[in-house]
N, C-alpha and C positions, 0 to 999 in steps of 0.2 A: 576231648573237644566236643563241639555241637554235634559233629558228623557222622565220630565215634559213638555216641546216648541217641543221637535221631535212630541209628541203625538199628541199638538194643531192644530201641521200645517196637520198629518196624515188624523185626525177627519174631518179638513177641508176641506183638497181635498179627502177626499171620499164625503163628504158634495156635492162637485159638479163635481165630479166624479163617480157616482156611480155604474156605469158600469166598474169598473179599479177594477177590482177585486184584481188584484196585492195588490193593496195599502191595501184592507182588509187582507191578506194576511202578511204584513208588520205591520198595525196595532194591529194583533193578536201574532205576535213573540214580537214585543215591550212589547206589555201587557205580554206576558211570561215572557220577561227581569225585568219584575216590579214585578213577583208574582202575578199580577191583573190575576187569572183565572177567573174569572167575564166578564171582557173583551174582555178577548181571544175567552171566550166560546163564545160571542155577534159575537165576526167577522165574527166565524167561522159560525155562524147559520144565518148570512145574506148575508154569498159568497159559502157556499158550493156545492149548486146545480148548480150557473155558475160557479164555479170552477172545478167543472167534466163535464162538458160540456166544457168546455176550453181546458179539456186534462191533468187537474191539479193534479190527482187523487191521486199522491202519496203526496204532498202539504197539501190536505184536511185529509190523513190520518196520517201523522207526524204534526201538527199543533193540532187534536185530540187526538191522542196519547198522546202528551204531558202534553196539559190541563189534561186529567186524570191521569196523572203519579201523577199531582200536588193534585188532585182533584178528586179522582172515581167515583163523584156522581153529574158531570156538567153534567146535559140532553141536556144540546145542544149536547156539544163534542159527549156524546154517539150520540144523532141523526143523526148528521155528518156520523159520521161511518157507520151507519144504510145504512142512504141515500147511500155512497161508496158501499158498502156492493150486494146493491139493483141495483145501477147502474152498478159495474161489474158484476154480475148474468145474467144485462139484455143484459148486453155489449157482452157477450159469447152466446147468446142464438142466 
């Protein structure tokens, strides 16, 4: 289906884009539209820290949010947070 080919081509160009943080970002709402929190949680724990470096911050925390809405006990998503959490603390200091 659409869902399953949107994925492959996602997978791919972060494969040789891996600094497109966006597209992990994209990857990880997909995986949300599928119920894959497995997934989501992976995007989110391989873009979060340039993703709040980026400016993303609110990105990194409704994309974690999410995954635990689905899932209370994805350690990525919580790490995410974490990380969010740690970088605004340091962001106001």
């Amino acid at each position: 289906g659409n869902a399953a080919e949107a994925e492959d081509v996602l997978v791919r160009l972060v494969e040789f884009e891996p600094g497109n943080h966006d597209l992990f970002l994209r990857l990880g709402q997909l995986y949300l539209e599928r119920s894959d929190t497995n997934g989501a949680a992976r995007a989110i724990s391989l873009s979060s820290e340039a993703l709040l470096v980026a400016g993303e911050a609110e990105a990194v925390s409704e994309l974690a949010n999410a995954v635990l809405a689905i899932d209370a006990e994805r350690i990525e998503a919580l790490r995410a947070l974490c990380d969010l959490y740690v970088w605004k603390r340091d962001e106001s200091a």
